[in-house]
Structure formats: structure tokens, C-alpha cells
C-alpha positions, 0 to 999 in steps of 0.5 A, spaced: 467 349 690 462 348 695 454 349 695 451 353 700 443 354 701 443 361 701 446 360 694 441 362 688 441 356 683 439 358 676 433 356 674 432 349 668 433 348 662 440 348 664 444 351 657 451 352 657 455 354 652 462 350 653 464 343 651 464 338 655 471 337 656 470 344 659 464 344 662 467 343 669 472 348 669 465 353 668 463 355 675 457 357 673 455 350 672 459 348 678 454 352 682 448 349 678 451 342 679 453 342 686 446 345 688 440 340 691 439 337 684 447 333 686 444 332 692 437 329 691 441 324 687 446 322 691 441 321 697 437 315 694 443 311 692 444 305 695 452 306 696 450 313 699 453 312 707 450 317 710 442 316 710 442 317 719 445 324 718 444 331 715 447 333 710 449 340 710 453 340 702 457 337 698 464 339 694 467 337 689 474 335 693 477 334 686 476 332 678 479 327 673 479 325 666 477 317 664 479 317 657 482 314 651 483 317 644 477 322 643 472 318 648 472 323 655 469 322 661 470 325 668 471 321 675 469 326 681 471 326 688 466 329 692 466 331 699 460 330 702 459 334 709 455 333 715 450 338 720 454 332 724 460 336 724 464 329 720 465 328 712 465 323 707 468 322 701 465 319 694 467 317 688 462 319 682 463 317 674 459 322 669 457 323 662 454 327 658 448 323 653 444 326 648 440 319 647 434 319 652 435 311 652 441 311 655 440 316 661 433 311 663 437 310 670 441 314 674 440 321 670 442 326 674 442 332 671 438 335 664 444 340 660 444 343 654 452 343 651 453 348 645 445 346 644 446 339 644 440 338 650 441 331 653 443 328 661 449 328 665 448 321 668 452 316 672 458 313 666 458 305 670 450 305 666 454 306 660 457 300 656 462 304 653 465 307 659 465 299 662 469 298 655 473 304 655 476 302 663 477 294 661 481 297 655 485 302 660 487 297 664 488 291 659 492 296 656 496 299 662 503 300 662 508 298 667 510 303 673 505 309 670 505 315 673 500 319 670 495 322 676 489 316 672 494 310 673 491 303 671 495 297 673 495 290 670 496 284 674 500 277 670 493 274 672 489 279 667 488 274 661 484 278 657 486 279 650 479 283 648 473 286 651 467 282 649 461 284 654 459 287 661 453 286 666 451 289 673 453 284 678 447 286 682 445 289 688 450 292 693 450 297 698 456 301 698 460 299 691 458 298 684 461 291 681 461 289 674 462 282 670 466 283 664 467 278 659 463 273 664 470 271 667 472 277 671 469 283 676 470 290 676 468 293 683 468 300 683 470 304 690 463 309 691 465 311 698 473 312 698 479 314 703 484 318 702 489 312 702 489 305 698 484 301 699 484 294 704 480 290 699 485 292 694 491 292 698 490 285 700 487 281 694 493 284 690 498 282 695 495 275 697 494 274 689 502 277 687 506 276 694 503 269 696 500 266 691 494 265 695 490 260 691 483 260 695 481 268 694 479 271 686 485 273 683 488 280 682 487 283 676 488 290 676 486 296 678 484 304 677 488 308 682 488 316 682 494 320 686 490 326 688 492 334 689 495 332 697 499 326 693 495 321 696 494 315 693 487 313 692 484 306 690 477 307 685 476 301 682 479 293 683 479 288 678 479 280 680 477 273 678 470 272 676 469 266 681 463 261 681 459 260 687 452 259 690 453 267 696 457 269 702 458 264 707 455 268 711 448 268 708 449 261 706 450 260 714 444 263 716 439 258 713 444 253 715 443 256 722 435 257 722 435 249 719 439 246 725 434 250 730 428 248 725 431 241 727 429 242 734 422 241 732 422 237 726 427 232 731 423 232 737 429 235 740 429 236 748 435 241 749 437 239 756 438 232 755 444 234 749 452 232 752 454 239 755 461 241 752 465 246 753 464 253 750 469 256 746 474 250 747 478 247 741 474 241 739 476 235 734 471 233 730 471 226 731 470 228 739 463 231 738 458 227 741 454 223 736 448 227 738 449 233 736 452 231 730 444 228 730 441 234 731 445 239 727 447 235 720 455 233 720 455 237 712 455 243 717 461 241 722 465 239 715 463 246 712 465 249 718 472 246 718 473 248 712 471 255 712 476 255 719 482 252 715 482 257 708 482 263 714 487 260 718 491 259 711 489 266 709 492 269 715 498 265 715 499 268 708 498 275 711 502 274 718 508 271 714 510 277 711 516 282 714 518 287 709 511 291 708 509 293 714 502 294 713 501 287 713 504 287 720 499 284 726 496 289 731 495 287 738 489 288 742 491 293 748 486 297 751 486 304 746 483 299 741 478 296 746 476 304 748 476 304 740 472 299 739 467 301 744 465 308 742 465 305 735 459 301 737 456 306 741 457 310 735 454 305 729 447 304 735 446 311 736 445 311 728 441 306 728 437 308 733 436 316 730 434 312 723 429 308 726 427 314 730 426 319 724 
């Protein structure tokens, strides 16, 4: 099911004379589907990793119903590859709408089903397919083994679906507010495997009892063609709050060089300490605590404890060994290395071109 370029691409208006819940076993408009007007849509998008490498096509590695009752939508996993010779995978909602005002964003394709003319768009636009994912997953059974598996943590306290609302902006996944009090992150880019972030939230919410981290509330996962068990979506608690620590040390950190100036601070006459020593904080000497603010020493230590309690939570466990500690050896400084070399050269061939 791939696109190639020598691929002759009928011409718009797109007419099919299959319903939608047959639409992708047309190959036809698979070939029409998977053509440039796909890949012209997923090249703006923000979750779309690959902006400093070529795209050479895009296939679609596998496909799913979301559904319930007689409401249909498909997931698509996508496998985008690379003049690079390296692929990606990226899961993708769609629906069909009839309605121009609910294909404003994110159309992807203009179609006429059994001559109902209209848009194939991204679903999570739709608050239906948000209503209908809440649903599965308050409704979800214990132990599924349907190939859509929906789960439902003891943490999920909903009794109804009520509203839902874009997080905001993300780069590389899409997170929804339900009902004012949970978030529904779903995974754009995807492995062929559970997702970290899902495996940990679920495993220090359920396993641990972790109080300082947003509660696991379910989640969509899908069991591909390999068998492979594919994390889509993460639903956790909604948990108020002002950012990231790291923007919100970024401004602490741009006040305190600030300070330098507003302070009439001379750098070489501070107290000399000892770099990357343990140092309690009643030992720091009074003039740094001056010219940097003690609010931040304070934030600091508590950002230091909440991630040694997490760490300990994740070291403490014997049975799963996936949560089994790694040490540093040289194969991962090799690793490490060529990562970063990696990431740089990218870098430079996106400011280059």
C-alpha cells in the first residue's frame, strides 16, 4: 500500500462509490489517499518529526476501527520513510464529515462517499470521536483482548462524559482536557511497543502508589498485525499548575543573571564552592543566597526530592524487568555519542536549507 512518485493520481473531485465503512478496503482510494495530498498534509503538522529529512513515501502499515454502536472511525498507522534510508511511524484518527464547519482545520482530503460529497479530516477536531474514546474507555471491560483494547484504571472516576477542549500546543502529540479534570494524550509518533510514558505513569499510579506525578486513568492500546502491543492514547489526572519546571526555571534562571546588574553584583568577590559537591543548604554562603533568591535553593530542593522519590519508587521494583536499572558502560557512551552527533548534523541540515 505504498505511494510511489511515477504513481498516476486521479484527478479531484475524489468520487467513491463505497461506504465509508468500506472505503479503505478501496484500492483506488488508497492510491489517491497515500498520494502527495497525505503527504502535504502531514509535512505541516506540528507532531510531524521529520521536517530535516526527505520524504521519499508514505504506507499505511496497518488500520483499525474506533467505534461504538453504529458511530465508525479509523485509526491509521502510517510508516513514513525516508530518501535517508530511516522510517517513522505515526498514528492518525480520520473521519468523514459532510458539514464544511467541522472540517475548518486539519482537512485532509475533499471526497464524495455514495454522493455524499464532503472531507476526510483529522477525527481528535471532532468532539464526537473525543466523546466516543471517553466512553470506550469509561466503559472498558477488565482483561480485553479485542485488537482496540481500551483500559480503565481504579483512578478513572468519571460517570459521564461532560466536555472536552484542546490542551494546547504540542510538538510531537495531541492532549485533550476531558470534563475539566483529566488529560487524553494521544501518541502521534508511535513504536512498535508500549509507550514509556504510559508504562510509567500506569506502573507508579498502580504499582507504587506514587502520589506526586498525574494519576493513570486509562488508556487505548492496539495489538498490531506482528502481535505487537502498541500504546495510541494515555489518560491521566488533570493537575493544575503554572508550566514545566523547565520553563519556569528558565526565567528563574534569567532573574538571578539579571540580579547581577540590578545588584551591583562583582562576580569574583562571591565565596568559591565546590562544583557538583553535595551541599546542604544551610551551608551556602549568605551571599549567594543574596544574589540568587532563597525561593530558588528551596524550589530547587524540592524538585531534587520529588525525583529521588520517584526514582526510588522505579528502582524499588524486582519483578518487572523493564523498570530494572541500566548502568552507564562505554556501549552507551558510543550510543550516546553518535546520537548527538546525529541530532547536531539535523540541526545544521535544517538551518542549512
Amino acid at each position: 500500500m505504498t505511494k510511489k512518485k511515477q504513481d498516476i493520481i486521479t484527478p479531484p473531485p475524489y468520487t467513491f462509490d463505497v461506504s465509508w465503512e468500506e472505503l479503505l478496503e478501496d484500492k483506488r482510494f488508497l492510491k489517491v489517499f497515500l498520494s502527495d495530498i497525505l503527504e502535504n498534509y502531514v509535512i505541516k503538522q506540528r507532531w510531524y518529526g521529520g521536517k530535516s529529512s526527505t520524504l521519499k513515501y508514505i504506507e499505511l502499515q496497518e488500520y483499525f476501527r474506533i467505534q461504538q454502536k453504529g458511530e465508525v472511525y479509523y485509526g491509521l498507522l502510517l510508516e513514513i520513510n525516508f530518501k535517508e534510508a530511516f522510517y517513522h511511524h505515526y498514528f492518525l484518527p480520520i473521519a468523514f464529515v459532510s458539514d464544511e464547519s467541522f472540517a475548518e482545520k486539519d482537512r485532509i482530503l475533499p471526497i464524495s462517499i455514495k454522493g455524499q460529497d464532503g472531507f476526510i479530516i483529522d477525527a481528535i477536531n471532532l468532539e464526537a470521536f473525543r466523546k466516543l474514546v471517553f466512553e470506550r474507555i469509561m466503559t472498558a471491560v477488565p482483561n480485553d483482548t479485542t485488537k482496540v483494547r481500551y483500559h480503565k484504571s481504579e483512578f478513572f472516576t468519571h460517570t459521564e462524559y461532560k466536555s472536552s477542549r484542546y490542551m494546547g500546543m504540542e510538538q510531537s502529540n495531541t492532549s485533550v482536557i476531558l470534563n475539566d479534570s483529566s488529560v487524553i494524550k494521544f501518541f502521534r509518533r508511535i513504536y512498535a511497543d508500549k509507550n514509556p510514558d504510559y508504562e510509567m505513569s500506569r506502573f507508579l499510579s498502580e504499582r507504587k502508589g506514587y502520589k506526586n506525578t498525574p494519576a493513570y486513568q486509562g488508556s487505548i492500546s492496539i495489538i498490531d498485525a506482528d502481535g505487537a502491543n502498541i500504546t495510541i492514547a494515555l489518560m491521566q489526572e488533570l493537575v493544575p499548575n503554572q508550566g514545566d519546571a523547565w520553563e519556569y526555571f528558565l526565567k528563574e534562571i534569567d532573574l538571578i543573571f539579571s540580579n547581577l546588574e540590578y545588584k551591583n553584583i562583582t562576580v569574583n568577590r562571591l565565596p568559591q564552592i565546590d562544583l557538583f559537591q553535595p551541599l546542604p543548604l544551610k551551608d551556602v554562603p549568605h551571599e549567594i543566597i543574596d544574589w540568587a533568591g532563597l525561593n530558588v535553593f528551596l524550589k530547587l530542593q524540592a524538585l531534587a526530592q520529588r525525583t529521588a522519590e520517584m526514582h526510588i519508587a522505579l528502582g524499588s521494583e524486582f519483578e518487572d524487568t523493564a523498570f530494572t536499572p541500566a548502568r552507564f558502560n562505554g556501549d552507551y557512551e558510543v550510543w550516546l555519542k553518535n546520537r548527538l552527533l546525529y541530532q547536531f548534523q539535523n540541526r545544521l541540515n535544517t538551518v542549512e536549507n
